[in-house]
C-alpha positions as a Markdown table, in Angstrom:
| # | Residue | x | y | z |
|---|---|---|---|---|
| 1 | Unk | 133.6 | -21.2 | -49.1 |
| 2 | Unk | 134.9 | -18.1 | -50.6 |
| 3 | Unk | 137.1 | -16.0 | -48.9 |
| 4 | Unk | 137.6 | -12.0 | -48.4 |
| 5 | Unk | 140.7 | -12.0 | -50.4 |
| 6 | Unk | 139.2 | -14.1 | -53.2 |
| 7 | Unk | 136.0 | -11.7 | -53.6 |
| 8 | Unk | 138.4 | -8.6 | -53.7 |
| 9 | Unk | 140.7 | -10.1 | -56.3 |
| 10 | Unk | 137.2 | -11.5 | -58.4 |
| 11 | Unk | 135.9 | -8.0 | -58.4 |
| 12 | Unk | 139.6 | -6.4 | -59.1 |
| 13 | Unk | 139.4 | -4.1 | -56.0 |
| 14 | Unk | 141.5 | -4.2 | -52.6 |
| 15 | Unk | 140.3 | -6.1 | -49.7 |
| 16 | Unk | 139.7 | -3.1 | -47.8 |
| 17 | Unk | 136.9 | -2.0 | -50.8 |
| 18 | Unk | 135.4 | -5.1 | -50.4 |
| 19 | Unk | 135.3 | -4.7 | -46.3 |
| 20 | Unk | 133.9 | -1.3 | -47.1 |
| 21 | Unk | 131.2 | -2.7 | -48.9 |
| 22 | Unk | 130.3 | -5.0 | -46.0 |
| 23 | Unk | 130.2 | -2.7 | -43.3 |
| 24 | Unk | 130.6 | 0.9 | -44.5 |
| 25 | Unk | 128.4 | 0.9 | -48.4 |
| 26 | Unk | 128.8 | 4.4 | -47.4 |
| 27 | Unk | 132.2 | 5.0 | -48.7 |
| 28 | Unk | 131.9 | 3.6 | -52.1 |
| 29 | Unk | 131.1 | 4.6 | -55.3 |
| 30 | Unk | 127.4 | 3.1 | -56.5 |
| 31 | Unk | 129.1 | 1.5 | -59.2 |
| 32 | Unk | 132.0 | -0.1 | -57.0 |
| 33 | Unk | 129.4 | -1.5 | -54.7 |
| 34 | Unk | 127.7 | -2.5 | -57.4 |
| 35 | Unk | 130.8 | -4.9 | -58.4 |
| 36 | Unk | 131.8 | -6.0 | -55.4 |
| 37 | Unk | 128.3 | -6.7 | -54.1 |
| 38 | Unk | 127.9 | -9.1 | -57.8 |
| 39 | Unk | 131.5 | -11.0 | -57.1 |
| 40 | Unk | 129.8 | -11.8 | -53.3 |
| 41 | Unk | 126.6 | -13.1 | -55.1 |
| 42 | Unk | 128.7 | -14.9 | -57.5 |
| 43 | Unk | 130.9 | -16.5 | -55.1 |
| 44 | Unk | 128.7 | -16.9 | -52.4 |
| 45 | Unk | 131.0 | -15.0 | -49.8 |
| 46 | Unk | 129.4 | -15.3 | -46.2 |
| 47 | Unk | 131.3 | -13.4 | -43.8 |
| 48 | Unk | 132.5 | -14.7 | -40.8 |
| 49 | Unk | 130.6 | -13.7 | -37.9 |
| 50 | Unk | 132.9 | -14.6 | -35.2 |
| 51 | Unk | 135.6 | -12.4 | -36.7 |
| 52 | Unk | 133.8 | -9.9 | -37.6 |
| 53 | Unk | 132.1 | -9.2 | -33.9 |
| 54 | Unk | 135.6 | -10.0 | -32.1 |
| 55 | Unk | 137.1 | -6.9 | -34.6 |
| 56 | Unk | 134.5 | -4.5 | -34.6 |
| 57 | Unk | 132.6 | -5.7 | -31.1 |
| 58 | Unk | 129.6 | -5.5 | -33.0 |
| 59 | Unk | 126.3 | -7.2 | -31.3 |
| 60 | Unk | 125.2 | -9.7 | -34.3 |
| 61 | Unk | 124.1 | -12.8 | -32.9 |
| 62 | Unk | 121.5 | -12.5 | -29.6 |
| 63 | Unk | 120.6 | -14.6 | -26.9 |
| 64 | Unk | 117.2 | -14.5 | -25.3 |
| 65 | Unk | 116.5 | -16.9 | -22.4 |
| 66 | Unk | 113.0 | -18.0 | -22.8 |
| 67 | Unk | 111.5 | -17.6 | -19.4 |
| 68 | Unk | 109.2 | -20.4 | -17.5 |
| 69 | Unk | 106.3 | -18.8 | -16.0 |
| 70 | Unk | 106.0 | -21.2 | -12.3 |
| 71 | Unk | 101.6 | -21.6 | -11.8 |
| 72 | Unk | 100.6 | -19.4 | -14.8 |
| 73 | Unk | 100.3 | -19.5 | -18.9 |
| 74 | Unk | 102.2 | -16.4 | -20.4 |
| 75 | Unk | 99.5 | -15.7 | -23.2 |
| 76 | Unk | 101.8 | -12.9 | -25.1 |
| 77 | Unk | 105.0 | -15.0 | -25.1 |
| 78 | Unk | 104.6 | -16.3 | -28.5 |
| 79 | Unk | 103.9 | -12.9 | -29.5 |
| 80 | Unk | 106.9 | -11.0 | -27.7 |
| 81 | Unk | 109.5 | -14.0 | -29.7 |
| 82 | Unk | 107.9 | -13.2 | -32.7 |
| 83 | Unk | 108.5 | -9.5 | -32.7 |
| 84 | Unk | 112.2 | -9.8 | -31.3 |
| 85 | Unk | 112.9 | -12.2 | -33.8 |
| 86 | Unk | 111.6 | -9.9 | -36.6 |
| 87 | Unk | 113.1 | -6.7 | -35.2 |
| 88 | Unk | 116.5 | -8.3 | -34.9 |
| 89 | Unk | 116.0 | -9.6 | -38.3 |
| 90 | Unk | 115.2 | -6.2 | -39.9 |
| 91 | Unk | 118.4 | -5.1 | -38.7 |
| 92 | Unk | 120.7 | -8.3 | -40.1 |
| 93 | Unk | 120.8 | -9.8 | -36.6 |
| 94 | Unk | 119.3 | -13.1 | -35.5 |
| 95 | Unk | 118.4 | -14.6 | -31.8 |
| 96 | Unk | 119.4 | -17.4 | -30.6 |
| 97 | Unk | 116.7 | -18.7 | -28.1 |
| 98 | Unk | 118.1 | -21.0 | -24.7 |
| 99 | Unk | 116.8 | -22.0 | -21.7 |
| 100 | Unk | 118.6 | -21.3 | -18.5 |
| 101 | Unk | 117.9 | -22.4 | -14.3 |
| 102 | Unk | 116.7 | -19.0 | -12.5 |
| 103 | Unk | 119.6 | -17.0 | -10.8 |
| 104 | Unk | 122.5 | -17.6 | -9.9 |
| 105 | Unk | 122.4 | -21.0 | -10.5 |
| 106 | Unk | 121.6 | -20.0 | -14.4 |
| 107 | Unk | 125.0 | -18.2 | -15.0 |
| 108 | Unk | 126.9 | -21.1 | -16.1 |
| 109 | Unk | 125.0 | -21.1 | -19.3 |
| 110 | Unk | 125.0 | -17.1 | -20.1 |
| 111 | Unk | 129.1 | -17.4 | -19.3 |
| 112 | Unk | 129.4 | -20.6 | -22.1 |
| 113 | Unk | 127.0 | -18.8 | -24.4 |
| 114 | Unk | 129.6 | -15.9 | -25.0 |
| 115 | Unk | 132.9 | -17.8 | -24.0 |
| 116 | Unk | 132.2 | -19.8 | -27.0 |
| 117 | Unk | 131.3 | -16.7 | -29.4 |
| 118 | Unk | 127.8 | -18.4 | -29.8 |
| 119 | Unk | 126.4 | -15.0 | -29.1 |
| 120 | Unk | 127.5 | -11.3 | -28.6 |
| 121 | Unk | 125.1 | -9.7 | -26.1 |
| 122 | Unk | 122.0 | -11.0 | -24.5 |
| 123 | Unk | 118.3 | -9.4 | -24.2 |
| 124 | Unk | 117.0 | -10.6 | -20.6 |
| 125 | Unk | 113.1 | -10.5 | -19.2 |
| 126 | Unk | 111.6 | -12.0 | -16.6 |
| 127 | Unk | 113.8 | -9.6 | -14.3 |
| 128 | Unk | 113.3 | -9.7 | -10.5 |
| 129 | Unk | 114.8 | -7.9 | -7.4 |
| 130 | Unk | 118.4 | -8.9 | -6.9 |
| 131 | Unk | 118.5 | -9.9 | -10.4 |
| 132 | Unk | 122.3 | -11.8 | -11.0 |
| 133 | Unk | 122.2 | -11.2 | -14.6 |
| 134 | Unk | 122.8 | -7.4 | -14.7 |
| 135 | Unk | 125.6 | -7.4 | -11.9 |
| 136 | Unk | 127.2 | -10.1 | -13.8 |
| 137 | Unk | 126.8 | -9.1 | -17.4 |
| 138 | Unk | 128.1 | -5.4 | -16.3 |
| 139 | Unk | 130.9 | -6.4 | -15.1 |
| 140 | Unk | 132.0 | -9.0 | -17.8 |
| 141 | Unk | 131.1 | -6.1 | -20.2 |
| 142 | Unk | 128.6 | -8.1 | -22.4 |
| 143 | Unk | 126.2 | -6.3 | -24.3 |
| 144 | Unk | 122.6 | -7.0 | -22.3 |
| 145 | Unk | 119.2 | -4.9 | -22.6 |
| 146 | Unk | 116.2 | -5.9 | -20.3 |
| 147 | Unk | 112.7 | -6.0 | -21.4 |
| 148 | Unk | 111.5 | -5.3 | -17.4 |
| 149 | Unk | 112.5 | -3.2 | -14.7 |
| 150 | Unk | 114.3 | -4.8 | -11.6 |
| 151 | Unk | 112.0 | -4.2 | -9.0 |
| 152 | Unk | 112.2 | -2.2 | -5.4 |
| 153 | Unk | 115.7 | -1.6 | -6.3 |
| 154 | Unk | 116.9 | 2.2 | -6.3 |
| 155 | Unk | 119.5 | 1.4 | -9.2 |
| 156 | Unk | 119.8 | -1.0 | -12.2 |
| 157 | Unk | 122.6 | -2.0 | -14.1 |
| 158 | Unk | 122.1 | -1.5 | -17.7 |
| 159 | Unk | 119.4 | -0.4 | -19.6 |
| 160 | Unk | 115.7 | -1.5 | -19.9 |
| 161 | Unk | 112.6 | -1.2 | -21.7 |
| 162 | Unk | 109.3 | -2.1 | -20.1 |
| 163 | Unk | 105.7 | -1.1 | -20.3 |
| 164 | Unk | 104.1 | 1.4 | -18.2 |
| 165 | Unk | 101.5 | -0.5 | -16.0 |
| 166 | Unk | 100.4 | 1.7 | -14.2 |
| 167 | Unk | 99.7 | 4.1 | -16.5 |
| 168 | Unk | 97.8 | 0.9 | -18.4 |
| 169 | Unk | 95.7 | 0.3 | -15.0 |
| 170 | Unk | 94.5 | 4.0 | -14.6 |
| 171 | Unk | 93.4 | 3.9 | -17.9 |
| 172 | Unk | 91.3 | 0.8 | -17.4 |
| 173 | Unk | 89.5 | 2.4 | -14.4 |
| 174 | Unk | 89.1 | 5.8 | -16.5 |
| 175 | Unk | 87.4 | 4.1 | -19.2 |
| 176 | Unk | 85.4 | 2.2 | -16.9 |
| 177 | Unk | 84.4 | 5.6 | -15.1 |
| 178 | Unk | 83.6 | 7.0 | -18.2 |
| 179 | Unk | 80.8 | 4.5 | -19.4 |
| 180 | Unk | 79.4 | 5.3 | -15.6 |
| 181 | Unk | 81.1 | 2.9 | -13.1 |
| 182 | Unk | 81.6 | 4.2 | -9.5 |
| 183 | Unk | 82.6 | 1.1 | -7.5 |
| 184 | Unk | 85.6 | -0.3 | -9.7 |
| 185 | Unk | 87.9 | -3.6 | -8.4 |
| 186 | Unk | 90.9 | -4.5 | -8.7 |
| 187 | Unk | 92.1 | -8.8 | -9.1 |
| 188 | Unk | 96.2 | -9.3 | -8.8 |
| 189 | Unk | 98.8 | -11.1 | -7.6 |
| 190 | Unk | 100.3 | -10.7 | -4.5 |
| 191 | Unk | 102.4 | -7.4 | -4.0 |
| 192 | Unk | 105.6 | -9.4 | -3.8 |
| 193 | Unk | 105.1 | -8.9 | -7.1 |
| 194 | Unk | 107.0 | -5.9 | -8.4 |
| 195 | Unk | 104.7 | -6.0 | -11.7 |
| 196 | Unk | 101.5 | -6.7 | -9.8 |
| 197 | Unk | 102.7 | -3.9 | -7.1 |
| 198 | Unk | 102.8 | -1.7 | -9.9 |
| 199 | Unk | 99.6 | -2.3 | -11.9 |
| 200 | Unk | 97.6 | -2.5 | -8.5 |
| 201 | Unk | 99.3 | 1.5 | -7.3 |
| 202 | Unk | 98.0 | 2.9 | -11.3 |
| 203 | Unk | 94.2 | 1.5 | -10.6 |
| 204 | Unk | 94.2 | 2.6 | -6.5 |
| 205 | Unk | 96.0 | 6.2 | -8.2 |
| 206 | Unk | 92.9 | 6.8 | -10.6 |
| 207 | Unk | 90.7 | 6.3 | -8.1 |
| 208 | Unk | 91.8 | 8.6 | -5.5 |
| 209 | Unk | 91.6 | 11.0 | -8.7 |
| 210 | Unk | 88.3 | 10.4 | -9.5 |
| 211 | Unk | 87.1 | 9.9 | -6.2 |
| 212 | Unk | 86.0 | 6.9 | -5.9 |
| 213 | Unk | 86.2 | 4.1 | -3.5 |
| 214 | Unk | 89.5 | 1.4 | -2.6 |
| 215 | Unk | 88.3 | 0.1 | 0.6 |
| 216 | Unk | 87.3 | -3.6 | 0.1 |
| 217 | Unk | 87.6 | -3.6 | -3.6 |
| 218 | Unk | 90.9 | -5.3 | -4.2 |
| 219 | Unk | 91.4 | -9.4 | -4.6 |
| 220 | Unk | 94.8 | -11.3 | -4.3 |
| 221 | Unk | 95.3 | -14.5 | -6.3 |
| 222 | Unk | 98.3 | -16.5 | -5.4 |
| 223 | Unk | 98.3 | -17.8 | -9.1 |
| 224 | Unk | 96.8 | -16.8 | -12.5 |
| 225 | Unk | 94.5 | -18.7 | -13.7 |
| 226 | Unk | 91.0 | -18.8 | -15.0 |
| 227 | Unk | 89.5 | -20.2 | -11.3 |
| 228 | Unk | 91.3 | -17.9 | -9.6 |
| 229 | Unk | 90.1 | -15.1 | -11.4 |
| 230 | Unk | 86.4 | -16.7 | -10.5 |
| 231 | Unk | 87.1 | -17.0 | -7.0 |
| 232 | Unk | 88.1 | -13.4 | -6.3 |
| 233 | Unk | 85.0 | -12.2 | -8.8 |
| 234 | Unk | 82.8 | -14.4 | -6.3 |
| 235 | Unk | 84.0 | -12.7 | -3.0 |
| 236 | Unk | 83.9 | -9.5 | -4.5 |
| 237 | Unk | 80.2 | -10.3 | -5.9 |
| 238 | Unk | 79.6 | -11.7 | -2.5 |
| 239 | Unk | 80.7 | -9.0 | -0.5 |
| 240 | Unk | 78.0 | -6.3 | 1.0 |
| 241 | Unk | 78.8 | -3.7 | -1.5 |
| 242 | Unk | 79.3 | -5.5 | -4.9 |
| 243 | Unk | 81.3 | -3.4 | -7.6 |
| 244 | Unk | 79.9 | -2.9 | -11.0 |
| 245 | Unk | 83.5 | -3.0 | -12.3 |
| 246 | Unk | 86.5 | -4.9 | -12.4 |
| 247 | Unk | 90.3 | -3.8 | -13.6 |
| 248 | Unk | 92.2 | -7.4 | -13.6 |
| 249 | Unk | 96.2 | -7.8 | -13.8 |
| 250 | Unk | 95.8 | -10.0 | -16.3 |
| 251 | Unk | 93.6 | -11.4 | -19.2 |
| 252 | Unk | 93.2 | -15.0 | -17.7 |
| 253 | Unk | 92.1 | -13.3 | -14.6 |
| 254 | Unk | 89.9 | -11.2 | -16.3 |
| 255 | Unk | 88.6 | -14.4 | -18.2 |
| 256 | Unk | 87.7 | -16.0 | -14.8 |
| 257 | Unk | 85.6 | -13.1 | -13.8 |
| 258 | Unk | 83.9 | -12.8 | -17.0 |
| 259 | Unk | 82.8 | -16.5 | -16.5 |
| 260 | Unk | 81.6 | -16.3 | -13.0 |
| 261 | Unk | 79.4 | -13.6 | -13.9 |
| 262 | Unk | 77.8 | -15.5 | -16.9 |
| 263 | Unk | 78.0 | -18.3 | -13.8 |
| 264 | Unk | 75.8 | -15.9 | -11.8 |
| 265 | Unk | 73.7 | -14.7 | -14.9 |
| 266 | Unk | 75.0 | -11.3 | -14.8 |
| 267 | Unk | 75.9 | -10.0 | -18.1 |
| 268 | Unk | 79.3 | -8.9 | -18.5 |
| 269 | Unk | 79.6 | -5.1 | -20.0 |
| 270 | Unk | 76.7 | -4.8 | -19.1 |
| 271 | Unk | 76.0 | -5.6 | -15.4 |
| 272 | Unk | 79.3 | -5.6 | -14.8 |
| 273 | Unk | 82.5 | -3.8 | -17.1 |
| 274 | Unk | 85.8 | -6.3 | -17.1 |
| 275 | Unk | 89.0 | -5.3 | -18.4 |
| 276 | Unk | 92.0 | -7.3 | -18.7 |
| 277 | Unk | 95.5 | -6.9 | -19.3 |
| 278 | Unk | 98.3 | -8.5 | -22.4 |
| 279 | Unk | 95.2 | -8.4 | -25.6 |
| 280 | Unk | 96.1 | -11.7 | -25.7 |
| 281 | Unk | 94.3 | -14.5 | -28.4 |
| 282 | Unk | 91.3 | -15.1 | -26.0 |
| 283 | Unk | 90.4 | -12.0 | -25.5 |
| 284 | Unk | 88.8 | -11.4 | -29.0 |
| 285 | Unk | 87.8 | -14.9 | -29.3 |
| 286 | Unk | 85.2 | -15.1 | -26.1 |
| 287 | Unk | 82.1 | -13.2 | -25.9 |
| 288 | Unk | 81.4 | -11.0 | -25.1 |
| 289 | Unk | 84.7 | -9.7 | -26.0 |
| 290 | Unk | 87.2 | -8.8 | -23.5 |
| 291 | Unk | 88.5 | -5.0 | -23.4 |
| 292 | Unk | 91.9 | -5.4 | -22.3 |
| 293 | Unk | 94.8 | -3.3 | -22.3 |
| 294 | Unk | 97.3 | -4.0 | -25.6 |
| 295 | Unk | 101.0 | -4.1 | -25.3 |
| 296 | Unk | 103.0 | -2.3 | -28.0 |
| 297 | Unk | 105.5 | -5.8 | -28.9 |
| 298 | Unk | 106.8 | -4.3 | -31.8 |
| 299 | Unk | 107.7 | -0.8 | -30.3 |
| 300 | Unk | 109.3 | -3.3 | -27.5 |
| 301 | Unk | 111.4 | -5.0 | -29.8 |
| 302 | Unk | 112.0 | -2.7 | -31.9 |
| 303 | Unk | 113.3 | -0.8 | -28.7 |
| 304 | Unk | 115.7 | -3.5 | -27.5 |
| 305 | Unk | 117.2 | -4.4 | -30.4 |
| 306 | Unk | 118.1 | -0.5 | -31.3 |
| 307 | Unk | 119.7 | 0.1 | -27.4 |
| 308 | Unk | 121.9 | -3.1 | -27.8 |
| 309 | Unk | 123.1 | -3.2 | -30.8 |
| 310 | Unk | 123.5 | 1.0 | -31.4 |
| 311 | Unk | 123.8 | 2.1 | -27.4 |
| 312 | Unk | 124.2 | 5.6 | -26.4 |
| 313 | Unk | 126.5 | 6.8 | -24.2 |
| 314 | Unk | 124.4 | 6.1 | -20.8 |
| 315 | Unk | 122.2 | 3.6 | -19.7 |
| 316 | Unk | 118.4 | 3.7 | -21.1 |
| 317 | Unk | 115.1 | 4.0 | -19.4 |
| 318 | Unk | 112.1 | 3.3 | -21.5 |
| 319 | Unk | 108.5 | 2.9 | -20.4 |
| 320 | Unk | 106.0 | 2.9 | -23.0 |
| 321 | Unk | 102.2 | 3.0 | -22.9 |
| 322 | Unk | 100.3 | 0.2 | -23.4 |
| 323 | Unk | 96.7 | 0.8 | -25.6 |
| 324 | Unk | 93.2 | -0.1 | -24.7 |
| 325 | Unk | 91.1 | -2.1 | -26.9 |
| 326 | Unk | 87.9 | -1.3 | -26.2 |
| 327 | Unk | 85.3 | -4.9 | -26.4 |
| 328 | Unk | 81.9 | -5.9 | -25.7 |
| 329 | Unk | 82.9 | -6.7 | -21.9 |
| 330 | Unk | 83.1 | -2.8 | -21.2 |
| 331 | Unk | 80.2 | -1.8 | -23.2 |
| 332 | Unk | 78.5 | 1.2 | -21.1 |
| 333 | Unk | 76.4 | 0.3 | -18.3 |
């Protein structure tokens, strides 16, 4: 392989010009770029990027511990690894996906990663309360973003980009007001959950608003899946007061309710409005279609991969707003 000093001396320039034209085109003439960048297409110069990141501390290679999601199927994974992968790509920067044992018992493995300049800084999610990772990663001073907040904490190490699910939530029960609901549930996970927690305080916040009821309307599933989601539509179908719509955490949940309703021979959007939450692949595949709210992946990605590898001078704190795509599941009542 070609080396530094052999590009410089094939395109008669000093080995400084030809660093220049790697990492600062800036500084050179067109047509001197022009040369250099021919000899390194010639020659087939790859630059080494374990030199180059120890030199400059540049973030060029990042790791991304693919999460396992205990009781549940994670419908937007797929699409969240294809974003990263293709924002970090846009940029000259590749991941480098691993798997890893939850805390601290997972550390070993982001420590080798880095000792062994297999990677420069790390983008984490699935973030909990008490999170290792940040402590850790701070302190080693490793490049890290998180896509997540760490939950019921008053501080977190490092900075973090998440969507607003709250906001998402209230949105849900606005549009649900608007095509004429008035008693609007709510199916989640248990409030352990900092992300459930969350989503369940933006759907109770738009009812206060809009004044309508809370009391009796709200369903806990201990896991997310499609006959959970059926359950907690039956007791809330079964209940005295029944609502005529129902904000779920999550599409799969939201998938369960829509098919005890067809169960019950309701028709969904119109009987009963369902939204869910992710847009993932099912939603636009059943029907009716399910309205659910739409996470921005590429504004996510895009996101993370612009804090870590350009960071400002402080930590960041970005929460951005999910979009509703209105379906056949919602249609006015």
């Amino acid at each position: 392989m070609a080396t530094l000093k052999q590009v410089a001396a094939h395109a008669e320039v000093s080995v400084q010009t030809v660093s220049n034209a790697l990492n600062a085109p800036h500084r050179l003439r067109p047509d001197t770029l022009a040369r250099v960048n021919r000899s390194i297409e010639l020659l087939n110069y790859r630059p080494n990027r374990n030199a180059r990141s120890l030199r400059t501390s540049a973030v060029e290679l990042i790791g991304y511990c693919v999460p396992s999601w205990p009781n549940r199927t994670h419908l937007v994974m797929d699409q969240f690894l294809h974003a990263l992968c293709a924002a970090a790509e846009s940029t000259g920067r590749h991941i480098l996906l691993f798997t890893a044992p939850p805390g601290v018992d997972g550390m070993p493995v982001y420590d080798d990663l880095h000792a062994r300049r297999l990677v420069d800084g790390f983008v984490l999610s699935q973030t909990e309360t008490r999170d290792p990772r940040h402590g850790w990663l701070k302190e080693k001073q490793i490049p890290f973003i998180s896509f997540g907040r760490v939950w019921k904490e008053s501080t977190q190490p490092g900075s973090w980009v998440d969507v607003d699910g709250a906001a998402g939530t209230a949105l849900a029960v606005r549009h649900l007001h608007e095509t004429g609901r008035r008693r609007i549930a709510f199916i989640g996970w248990p409030t352990t959950s900092g992300l459930a927690e969350d989503r369940l305080d933006g759907w109770r916040t738009a009812c206060e608003a809009l004044d309508l009821p809370t009391n009796g309307l709200t369903v806990h599933c201990p896991e997310d899946t499609l006959d959970a989601g059926a359950r907690a539509a039956a007791q809330l179908l079964d209940s005295p007061q029944p609502p005529d719509g129902i904000v779920a955490l999550s599409d799969i949940l939201a998938l369960g309710a829509l098919r005890e309703l067809t169960r019950r021979g309701h028709t969904p959007g119109v009987d009963i409005g369902v939204t869910g939450f992710d847009d993932s692949p099912l939603a636009d595949v059943v029907s009716p279609g399910l309205t659910s709210l739409r996470q921005p992946m590429d504004d996510i990605a895009a996101e993370l991969i612009t804090v870590l590898t350009d960071p400002p001078a402080g930590p960041v704190e970005r929460l951005l707003l999910p979009e509703l795509i209105v379906r056949g599941s919602s249609a006015p009542g």
